[in-house]
PyMOL Python script that loads the backbone (N, CA, C, O; Angstrom):
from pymol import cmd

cmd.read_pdbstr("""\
ATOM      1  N   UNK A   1      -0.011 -48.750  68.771  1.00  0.00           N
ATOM      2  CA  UNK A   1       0.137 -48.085  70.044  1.00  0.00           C
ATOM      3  C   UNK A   1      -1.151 -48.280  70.848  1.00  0.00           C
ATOM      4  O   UNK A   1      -2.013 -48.634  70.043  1.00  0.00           O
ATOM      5  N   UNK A   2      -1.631 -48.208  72.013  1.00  0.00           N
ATOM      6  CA  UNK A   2      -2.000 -48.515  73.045  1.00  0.00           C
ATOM      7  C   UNK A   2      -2.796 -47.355  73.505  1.00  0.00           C
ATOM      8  O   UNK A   2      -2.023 -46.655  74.160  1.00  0.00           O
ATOM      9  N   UNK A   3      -3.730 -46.930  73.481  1.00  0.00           N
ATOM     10  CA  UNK A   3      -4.556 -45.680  74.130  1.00  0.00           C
ATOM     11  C   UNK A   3      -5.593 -46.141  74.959  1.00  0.00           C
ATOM     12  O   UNK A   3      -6.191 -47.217  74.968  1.00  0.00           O
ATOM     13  N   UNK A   4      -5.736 -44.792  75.887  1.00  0.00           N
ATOM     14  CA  UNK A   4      -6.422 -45.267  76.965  1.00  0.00           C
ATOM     15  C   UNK A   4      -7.703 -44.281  76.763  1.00  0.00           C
ATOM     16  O   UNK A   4      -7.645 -43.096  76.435  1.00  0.00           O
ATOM     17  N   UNK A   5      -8.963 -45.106  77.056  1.00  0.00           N
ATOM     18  CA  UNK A   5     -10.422 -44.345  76.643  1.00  0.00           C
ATOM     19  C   UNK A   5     -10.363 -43.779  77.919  1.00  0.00           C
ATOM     20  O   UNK A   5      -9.688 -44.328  78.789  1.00  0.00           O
ATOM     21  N   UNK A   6     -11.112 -42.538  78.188  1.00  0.00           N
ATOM     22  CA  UNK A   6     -11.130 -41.771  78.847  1.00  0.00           C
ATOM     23  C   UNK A   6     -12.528 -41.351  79.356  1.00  0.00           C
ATOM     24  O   UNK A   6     -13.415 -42.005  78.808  1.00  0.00           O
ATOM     25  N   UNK A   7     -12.890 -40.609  80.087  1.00  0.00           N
ATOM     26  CA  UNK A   7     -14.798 -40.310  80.257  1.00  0.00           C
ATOM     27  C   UNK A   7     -14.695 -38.345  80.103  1.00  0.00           C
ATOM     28  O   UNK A   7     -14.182 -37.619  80.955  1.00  0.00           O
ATOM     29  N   UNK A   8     -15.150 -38.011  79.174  1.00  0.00           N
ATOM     30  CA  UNK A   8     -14.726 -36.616  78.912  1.00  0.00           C
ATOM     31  C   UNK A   8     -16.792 -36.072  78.600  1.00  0.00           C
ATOM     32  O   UNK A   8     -17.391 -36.240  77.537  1.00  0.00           O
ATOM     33  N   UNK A   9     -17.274 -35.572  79.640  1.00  0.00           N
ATOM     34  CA  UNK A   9     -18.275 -35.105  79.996  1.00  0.00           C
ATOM     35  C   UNK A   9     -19.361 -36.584  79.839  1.00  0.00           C
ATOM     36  O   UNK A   9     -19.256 -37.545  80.601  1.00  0.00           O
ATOM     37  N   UNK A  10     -20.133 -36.525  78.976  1.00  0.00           N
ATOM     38  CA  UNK A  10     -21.463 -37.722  78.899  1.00  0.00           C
ATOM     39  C   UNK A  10     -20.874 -38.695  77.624  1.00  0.00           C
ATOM     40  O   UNK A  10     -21.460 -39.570  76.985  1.00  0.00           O
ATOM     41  N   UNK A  11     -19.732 -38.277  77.536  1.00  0.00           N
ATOM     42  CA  UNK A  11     -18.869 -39.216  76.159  1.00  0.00           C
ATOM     43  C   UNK A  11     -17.536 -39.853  76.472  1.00  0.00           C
ATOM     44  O   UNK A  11     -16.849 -39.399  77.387  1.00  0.00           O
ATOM     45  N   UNK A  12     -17.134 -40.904  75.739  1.00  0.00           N
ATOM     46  CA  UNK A  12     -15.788 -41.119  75.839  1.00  0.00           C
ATOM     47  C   UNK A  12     -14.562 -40.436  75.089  1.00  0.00           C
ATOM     48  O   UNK A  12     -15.134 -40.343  74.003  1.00  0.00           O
ATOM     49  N   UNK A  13     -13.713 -40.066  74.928  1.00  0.00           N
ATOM     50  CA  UNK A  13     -12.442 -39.552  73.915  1.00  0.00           C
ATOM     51  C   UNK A  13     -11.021 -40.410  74.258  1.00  0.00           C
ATOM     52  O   UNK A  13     -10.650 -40.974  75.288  1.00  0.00           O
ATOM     53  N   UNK A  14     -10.551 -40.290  73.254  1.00  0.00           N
ATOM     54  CA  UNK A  14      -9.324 -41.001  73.176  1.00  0.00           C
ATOM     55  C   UNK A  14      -8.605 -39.831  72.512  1.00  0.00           C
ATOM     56  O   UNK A  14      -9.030 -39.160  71.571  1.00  0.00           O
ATOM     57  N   UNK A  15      -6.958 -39.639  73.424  1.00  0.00           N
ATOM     58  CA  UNK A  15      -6.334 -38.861  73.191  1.00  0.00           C
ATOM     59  C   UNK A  15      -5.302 -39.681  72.034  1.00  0.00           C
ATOM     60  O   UNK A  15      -4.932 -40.847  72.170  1.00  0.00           O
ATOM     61  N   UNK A  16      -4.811 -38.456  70.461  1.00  0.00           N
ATOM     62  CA  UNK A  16      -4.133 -38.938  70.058  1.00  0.00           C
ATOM     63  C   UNK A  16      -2.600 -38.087  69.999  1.00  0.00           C
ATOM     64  O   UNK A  16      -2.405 -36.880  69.863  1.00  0.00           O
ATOM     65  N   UNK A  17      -1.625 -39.203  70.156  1.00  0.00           N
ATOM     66  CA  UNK A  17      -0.267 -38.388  70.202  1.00  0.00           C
ATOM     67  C   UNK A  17      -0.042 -37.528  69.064  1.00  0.00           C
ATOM     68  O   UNK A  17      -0.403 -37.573  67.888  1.00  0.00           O
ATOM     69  N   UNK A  18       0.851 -36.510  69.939  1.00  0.00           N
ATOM     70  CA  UNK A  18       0.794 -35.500  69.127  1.00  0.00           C
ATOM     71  C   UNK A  18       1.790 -36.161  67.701  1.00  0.00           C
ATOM     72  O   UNK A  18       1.178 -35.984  66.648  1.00  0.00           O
ATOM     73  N   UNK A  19       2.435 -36.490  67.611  1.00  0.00           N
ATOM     74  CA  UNK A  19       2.988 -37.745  66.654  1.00  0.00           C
ATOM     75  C   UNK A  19       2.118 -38.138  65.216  1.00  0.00           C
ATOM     76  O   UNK A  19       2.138 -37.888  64.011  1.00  0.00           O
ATOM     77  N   UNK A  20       1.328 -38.951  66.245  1.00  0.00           N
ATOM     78  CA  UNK A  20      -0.154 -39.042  65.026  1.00  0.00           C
ATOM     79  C   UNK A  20      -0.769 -37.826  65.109  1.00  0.00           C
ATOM     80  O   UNK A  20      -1.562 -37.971  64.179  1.00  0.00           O
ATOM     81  N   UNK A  21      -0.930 -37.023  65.422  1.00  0.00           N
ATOM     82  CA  UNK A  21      -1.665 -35.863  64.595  1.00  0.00           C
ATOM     83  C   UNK A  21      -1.229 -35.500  63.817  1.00  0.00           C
ATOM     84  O   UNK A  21      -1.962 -35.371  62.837  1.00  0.00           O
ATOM     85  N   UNK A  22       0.567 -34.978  63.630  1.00  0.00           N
ATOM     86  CA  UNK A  22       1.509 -34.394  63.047  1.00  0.00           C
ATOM     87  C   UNK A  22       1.437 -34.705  61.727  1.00  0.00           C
ATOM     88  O   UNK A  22       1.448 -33.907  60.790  1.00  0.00           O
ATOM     89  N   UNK A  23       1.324 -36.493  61.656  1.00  0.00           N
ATOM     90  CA  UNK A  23       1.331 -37.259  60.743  1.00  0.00           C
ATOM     91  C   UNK A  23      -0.087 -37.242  59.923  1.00  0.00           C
ATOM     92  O   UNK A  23       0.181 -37.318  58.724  1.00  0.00           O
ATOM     93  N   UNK A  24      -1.391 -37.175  60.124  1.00  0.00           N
ATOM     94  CA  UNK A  24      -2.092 -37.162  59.561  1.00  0.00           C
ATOM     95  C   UNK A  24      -2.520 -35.738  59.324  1.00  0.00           C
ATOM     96  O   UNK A  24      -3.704 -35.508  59.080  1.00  0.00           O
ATOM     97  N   UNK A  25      -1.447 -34.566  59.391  1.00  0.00           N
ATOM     98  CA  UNK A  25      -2.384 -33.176  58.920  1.00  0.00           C
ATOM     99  C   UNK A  25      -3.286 -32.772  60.256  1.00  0.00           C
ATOM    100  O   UNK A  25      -4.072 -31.874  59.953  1.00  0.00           O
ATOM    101  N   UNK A  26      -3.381 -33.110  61.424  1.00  0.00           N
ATOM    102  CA  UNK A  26      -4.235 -32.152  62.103  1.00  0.00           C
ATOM    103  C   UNK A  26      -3.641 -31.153  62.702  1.00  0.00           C
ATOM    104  O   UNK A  26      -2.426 -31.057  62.872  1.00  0.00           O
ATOM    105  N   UNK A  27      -4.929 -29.945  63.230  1.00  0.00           N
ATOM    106  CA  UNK A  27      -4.342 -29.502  64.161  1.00  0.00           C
ATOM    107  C   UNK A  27      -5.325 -28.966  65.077  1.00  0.00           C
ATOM    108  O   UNK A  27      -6.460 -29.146  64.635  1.00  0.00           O
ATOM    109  N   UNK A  28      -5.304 -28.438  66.072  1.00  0.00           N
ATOM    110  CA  UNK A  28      -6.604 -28.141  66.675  1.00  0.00           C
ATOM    111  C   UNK A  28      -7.795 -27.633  66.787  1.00  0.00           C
ATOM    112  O   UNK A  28      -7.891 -26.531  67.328  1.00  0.00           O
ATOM    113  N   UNK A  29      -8.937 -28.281  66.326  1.00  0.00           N
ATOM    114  CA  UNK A  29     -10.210 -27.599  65.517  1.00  0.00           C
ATOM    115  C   UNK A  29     -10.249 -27.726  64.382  1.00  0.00           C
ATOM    116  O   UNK A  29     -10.905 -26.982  63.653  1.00  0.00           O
ATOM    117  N   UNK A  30      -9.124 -29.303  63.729  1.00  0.00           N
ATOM    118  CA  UNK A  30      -9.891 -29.412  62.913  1.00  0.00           C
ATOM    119  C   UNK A  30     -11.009 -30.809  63.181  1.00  0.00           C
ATOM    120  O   UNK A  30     -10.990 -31.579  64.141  1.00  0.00           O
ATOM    121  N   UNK A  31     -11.938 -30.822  62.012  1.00  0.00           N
ATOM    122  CA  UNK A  31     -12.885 -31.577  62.099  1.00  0.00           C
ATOM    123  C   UNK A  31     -12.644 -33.019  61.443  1.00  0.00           C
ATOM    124  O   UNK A  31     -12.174 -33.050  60.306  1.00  0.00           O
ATOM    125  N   UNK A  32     -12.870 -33.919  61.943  1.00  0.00           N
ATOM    126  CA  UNK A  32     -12.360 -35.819  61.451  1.00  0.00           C
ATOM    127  C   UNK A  32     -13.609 -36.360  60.867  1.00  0.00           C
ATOM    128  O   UNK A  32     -14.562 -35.582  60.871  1.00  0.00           O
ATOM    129  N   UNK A  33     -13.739 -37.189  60.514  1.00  0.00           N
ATOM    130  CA  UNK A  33     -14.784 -37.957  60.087  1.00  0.00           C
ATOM    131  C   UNK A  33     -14.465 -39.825  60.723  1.00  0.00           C
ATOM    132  O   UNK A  33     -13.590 -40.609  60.355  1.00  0.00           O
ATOM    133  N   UNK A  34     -15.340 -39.976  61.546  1.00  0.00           N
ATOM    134  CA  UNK A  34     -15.579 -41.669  62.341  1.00  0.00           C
ATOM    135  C   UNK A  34     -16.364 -42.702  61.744  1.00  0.00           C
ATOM    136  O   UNK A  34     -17.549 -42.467  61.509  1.00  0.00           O
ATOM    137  N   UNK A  35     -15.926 -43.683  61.499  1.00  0.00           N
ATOM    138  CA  UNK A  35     -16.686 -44.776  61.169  1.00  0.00           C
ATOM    139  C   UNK A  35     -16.360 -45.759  61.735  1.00  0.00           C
ATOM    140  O   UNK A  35     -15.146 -45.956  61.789  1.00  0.00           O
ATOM    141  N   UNK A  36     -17.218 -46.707  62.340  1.00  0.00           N
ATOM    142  CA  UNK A  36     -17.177 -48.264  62.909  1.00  0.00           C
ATOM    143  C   UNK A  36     -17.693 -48.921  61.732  1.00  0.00           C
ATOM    144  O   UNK A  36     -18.657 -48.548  61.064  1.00  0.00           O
ATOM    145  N   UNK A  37     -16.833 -50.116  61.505  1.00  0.00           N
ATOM    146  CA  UNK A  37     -17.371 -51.107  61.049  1.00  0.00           C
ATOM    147  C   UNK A  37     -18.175 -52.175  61.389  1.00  0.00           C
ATOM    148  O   UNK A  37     -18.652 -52.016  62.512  1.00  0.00           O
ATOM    149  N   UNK A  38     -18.585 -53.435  60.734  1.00  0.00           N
ATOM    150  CA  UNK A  38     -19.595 -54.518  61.223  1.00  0.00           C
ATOM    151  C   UNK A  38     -18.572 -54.739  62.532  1.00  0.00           C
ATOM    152  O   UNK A  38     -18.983 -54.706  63.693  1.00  0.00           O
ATOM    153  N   UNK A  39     -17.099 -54.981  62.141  1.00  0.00           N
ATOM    154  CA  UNK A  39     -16.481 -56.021  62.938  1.00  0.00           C
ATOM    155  C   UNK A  39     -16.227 -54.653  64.436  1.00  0.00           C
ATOM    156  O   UNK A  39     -15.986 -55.264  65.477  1.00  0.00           O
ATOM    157  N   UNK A  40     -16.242 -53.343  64.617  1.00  0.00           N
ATOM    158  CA  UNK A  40     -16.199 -52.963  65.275  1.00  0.00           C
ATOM    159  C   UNK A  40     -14.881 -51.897  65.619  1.00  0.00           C
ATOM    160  O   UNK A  40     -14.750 -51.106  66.554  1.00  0.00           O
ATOM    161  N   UNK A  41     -13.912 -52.233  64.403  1.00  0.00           N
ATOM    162  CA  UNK A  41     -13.335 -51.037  63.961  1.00  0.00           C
ATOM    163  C   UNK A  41     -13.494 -49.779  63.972  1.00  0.00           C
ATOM    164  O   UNK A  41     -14.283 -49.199  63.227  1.00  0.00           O
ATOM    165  N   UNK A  42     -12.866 -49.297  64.699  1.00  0.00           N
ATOM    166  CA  UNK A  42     -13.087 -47.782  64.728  1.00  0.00           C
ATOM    167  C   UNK A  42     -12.020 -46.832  63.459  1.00  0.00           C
ATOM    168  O   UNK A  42     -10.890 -47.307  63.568  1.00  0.00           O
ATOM    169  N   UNK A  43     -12.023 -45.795  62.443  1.00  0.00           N
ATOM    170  CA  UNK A  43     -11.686 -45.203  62.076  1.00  0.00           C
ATOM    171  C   UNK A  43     -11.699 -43.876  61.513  1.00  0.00           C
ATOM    172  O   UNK A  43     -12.689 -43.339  61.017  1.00  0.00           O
ATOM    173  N   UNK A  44     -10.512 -43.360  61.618  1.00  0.00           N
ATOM    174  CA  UNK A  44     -10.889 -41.730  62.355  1.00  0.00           C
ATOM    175  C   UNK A  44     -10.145 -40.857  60.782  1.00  0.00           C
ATOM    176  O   UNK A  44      -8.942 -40.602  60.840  1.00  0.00           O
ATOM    177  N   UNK A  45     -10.723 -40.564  59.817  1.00  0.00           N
ATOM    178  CA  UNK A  45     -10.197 -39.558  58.511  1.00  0.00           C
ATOM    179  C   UNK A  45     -10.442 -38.303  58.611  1.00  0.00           C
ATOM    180  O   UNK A  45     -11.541 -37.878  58.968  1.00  0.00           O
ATOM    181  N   UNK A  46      -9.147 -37.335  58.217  1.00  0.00           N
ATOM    182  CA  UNK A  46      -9.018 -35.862  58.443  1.00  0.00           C
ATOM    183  C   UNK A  46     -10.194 -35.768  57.151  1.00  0.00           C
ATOM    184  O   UNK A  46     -10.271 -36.519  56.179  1.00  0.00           O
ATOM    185  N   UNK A  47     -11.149 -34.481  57.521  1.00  0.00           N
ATOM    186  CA  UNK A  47     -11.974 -34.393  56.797  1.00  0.00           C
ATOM    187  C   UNK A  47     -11.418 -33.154  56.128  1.00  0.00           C
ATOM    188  O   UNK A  47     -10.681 -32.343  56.689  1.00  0.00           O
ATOM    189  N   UNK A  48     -11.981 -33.058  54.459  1.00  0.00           N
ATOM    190  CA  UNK A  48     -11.142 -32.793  53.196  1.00  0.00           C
ATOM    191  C   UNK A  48     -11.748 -31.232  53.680  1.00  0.00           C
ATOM    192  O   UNK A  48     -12.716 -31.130  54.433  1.00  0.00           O
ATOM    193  N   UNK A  49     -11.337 -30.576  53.366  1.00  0.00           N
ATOM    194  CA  UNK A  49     -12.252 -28.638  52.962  1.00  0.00           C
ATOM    195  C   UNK A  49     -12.736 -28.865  51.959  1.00  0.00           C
ATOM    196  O   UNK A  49     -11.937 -29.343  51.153  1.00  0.00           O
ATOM    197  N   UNK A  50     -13.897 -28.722  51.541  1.00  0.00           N
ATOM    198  CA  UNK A  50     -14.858 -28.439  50.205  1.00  0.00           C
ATOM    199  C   UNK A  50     -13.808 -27.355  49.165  1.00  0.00           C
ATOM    200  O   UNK A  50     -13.395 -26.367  49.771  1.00  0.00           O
ATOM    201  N   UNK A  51     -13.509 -27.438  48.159  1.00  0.00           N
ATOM    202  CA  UNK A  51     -13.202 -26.761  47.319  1.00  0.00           C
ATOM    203  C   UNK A  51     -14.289 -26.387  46.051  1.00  0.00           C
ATOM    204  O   UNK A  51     -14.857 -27.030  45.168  1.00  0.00           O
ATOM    205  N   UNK A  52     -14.240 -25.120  46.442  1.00  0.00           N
ATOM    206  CA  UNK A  52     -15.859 -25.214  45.029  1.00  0.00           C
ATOM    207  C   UNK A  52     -15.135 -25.326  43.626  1.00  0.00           C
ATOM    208  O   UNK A  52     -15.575 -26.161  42.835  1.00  0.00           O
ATOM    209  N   UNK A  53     -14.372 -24.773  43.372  1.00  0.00           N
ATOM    210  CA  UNK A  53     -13.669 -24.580  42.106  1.00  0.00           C
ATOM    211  C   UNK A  53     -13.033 -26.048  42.040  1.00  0.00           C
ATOM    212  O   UNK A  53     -13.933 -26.651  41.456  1.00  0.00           O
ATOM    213  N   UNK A  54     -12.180 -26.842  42.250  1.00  0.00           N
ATOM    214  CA  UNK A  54     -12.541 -28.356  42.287  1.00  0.00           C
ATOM    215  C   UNK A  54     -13.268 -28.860  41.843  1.00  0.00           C
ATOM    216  O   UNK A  54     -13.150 -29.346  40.719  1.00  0.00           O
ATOM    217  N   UNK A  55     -14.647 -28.964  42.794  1.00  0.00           N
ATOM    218  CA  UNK A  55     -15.747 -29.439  42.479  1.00  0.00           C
ATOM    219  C   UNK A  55     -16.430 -29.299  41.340  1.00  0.00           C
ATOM    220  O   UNK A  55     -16.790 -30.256  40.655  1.00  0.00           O
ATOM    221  N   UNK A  56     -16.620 -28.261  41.106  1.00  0.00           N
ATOM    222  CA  UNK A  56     -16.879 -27.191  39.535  1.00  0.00           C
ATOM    223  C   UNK A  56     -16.303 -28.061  38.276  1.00  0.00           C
ATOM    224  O   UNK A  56     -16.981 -28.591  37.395  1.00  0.00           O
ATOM    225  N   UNK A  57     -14.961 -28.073  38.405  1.00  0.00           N
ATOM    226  CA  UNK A  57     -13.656 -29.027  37.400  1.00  0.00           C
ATOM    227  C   UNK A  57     -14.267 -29.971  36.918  1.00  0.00           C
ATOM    228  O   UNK A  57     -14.611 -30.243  35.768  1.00  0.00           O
ATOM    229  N   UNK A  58     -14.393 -30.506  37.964  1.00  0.00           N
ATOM    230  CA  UNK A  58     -14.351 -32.381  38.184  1.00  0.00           C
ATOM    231  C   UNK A  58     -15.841 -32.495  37.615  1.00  0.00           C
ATOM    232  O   UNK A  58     -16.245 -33.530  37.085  1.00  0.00           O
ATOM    233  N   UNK A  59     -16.653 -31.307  37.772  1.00  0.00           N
ATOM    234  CA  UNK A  59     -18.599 -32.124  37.522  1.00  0.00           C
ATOM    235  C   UNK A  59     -18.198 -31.368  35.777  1.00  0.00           C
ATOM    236  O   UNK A  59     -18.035 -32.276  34.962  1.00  0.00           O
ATOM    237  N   UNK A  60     -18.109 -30.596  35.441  1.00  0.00           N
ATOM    238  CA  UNK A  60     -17.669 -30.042  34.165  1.00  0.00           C
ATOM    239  C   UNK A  60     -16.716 -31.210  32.871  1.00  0.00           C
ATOM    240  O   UNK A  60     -16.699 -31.213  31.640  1.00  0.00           O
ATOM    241  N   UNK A  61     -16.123 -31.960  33.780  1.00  0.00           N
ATOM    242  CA  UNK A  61     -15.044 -32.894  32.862  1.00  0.00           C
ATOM    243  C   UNK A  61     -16.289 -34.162  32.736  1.00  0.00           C
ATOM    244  O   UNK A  61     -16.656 -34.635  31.661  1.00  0.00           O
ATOM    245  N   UNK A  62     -16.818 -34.568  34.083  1.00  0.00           N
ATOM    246  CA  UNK A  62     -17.791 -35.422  33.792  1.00  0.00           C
ATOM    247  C   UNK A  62     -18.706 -35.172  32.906  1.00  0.00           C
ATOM    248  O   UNK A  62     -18.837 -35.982  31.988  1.00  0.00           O
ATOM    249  N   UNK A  63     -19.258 -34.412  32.942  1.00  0.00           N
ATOM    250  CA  UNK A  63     -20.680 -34.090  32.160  1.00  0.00           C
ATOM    251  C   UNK A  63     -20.049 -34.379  30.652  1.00  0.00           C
ATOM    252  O   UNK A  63     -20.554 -35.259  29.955  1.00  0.00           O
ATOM    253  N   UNK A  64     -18.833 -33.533  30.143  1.00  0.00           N
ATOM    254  CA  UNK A  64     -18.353 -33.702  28.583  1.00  0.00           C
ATOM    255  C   UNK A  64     -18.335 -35.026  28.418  1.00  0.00           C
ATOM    256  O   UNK A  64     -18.857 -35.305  27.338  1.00  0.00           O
ATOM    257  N   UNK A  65     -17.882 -36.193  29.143  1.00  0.00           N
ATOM    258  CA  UNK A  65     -17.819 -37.454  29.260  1.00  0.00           C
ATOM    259  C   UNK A  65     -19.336 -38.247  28.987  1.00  0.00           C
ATOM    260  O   UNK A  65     -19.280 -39.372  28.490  1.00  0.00           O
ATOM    261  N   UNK A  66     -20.394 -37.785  29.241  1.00  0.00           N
ATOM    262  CA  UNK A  66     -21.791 -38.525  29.560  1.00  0.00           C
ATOM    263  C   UNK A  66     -22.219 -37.904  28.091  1.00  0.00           C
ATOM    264  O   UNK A  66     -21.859 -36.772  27.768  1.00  0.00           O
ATOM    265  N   UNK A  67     -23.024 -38.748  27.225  1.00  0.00           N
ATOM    266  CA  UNK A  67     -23.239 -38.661  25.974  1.00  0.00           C
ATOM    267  C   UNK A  67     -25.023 -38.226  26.173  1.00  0.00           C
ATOM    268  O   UNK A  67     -25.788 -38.470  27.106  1.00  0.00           O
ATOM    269  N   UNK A  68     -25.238 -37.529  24.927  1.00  0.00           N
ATOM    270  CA  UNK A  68     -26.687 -37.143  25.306  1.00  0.00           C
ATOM    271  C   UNK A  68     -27.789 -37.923  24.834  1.00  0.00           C
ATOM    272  O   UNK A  68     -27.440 -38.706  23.951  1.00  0.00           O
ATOM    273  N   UNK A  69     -28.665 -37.957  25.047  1.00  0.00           N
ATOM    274  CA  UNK A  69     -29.908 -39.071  24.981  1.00  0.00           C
ATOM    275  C   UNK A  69     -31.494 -38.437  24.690  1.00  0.00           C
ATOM    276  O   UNK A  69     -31.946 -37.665  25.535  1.00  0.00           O
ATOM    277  N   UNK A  70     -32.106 -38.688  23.798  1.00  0.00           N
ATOM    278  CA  UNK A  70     -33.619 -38.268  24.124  1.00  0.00           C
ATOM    279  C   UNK A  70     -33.970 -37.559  25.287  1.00  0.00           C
ATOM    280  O   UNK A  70     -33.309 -37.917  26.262  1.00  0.00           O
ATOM    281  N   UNK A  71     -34.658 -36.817  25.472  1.00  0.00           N
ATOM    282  CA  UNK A  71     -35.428 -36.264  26.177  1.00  0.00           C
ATOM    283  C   UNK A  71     -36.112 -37.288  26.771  1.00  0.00           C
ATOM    284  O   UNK A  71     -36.383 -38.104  25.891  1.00  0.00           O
ATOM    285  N   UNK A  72     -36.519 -37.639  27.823  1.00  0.00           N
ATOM    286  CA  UNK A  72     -37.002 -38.435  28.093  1.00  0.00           C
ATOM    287  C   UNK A  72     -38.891 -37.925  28.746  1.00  0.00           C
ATOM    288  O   UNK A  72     -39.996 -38.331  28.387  1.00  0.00           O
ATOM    289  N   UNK A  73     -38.492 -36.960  29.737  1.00  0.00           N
ATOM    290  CA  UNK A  73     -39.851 -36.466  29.520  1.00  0.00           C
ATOM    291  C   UNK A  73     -40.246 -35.697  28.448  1.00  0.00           C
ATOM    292  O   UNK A  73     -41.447 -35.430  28.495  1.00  0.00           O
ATOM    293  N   UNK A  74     -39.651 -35.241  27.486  1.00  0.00           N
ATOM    294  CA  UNK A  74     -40.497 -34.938  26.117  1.00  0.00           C
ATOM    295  C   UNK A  74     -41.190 -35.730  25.746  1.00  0.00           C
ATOM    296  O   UNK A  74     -42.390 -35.528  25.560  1.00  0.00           O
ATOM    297  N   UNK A  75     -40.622 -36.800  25.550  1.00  0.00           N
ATOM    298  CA  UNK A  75     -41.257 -38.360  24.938  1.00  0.00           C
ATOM    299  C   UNK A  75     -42.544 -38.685  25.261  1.00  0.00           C
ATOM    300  O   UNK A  75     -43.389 -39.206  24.533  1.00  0.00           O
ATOM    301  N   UNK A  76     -42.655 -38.277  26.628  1.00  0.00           N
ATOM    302  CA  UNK A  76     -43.610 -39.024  27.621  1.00  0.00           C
ATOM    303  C   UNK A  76     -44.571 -38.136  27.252  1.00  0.00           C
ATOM    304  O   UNK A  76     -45.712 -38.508  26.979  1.00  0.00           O
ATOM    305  N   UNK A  77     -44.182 -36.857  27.213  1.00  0.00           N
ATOM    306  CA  UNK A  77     -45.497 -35.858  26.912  1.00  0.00           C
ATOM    307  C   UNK A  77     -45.959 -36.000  25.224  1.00  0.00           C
ATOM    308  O   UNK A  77     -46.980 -35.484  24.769  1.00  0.00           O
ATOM    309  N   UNK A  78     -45.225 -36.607  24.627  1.00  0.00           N
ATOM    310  CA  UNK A  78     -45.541 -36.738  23.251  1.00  0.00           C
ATOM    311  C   UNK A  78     -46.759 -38.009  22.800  1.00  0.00           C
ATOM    312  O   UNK A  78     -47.597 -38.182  21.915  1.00  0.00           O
ATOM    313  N   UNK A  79     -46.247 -38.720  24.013  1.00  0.00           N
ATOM    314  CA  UNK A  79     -46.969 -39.984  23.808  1.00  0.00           C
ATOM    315  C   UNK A  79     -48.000 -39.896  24.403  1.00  0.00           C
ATOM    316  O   UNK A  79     -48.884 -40.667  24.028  1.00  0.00           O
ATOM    317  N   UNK A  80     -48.359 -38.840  25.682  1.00  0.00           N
ATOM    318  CA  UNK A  80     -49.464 -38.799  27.017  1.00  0.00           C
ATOM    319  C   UNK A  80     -49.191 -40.010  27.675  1.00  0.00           C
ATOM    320  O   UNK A  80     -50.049 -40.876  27.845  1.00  0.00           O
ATOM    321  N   UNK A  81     -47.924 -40.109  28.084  1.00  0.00           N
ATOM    322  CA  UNK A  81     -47.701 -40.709  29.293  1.00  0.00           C
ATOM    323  C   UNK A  81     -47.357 -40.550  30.551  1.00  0.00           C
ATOM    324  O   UNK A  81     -46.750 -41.298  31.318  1.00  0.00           O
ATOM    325  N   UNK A  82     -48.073 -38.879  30.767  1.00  0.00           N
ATOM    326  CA  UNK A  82     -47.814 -38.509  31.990  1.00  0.00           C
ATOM    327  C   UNK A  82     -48.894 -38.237  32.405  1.00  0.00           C
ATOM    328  O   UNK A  82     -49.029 -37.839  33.563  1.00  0.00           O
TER     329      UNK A  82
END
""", "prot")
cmd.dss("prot")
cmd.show_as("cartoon", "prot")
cmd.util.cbc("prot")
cmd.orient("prot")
């Protein structure tokens, strides 16, 4: 589809149909995330809500996953290499 840039105070905006909003989850006030690429691509992602309890999950499953290792600054103080 075809949009037309606009001059909306000291910036440009591009209006999106209400169509595509519908479709990607927005609604008014929420917040997007923009990126241009090298080639000059513009792209516009509904930005996620932080979930702490999520977050919590997910670093908790990792950590059981990561195996444990020397101390590493113990070592260093053992040897006086700090």
């Amino acid at each position: 589809m075809r949009l037309l840039v606009a001059k909306w105070g000291n910036s440009l905006a591009v209006r999106l149909p209400a169509e595509y909003a519908r479709k990607a989850g927005l609604q008014e006030g929420d917040a997007v995330e923009a990126a241009v690429s090298p080639t000059g691509s513009i792209t516009i992602t509904p930005e996620q809500a932080f979930d702490k309890q999520t977050f919590l999950q997910r670093t908790r499953r990792l950590r059981a996953t990561m195996t444990m290792t020397t101390p590493t600054v113990e070592a260093m103080r053992r040897e006086d290499r700090y």
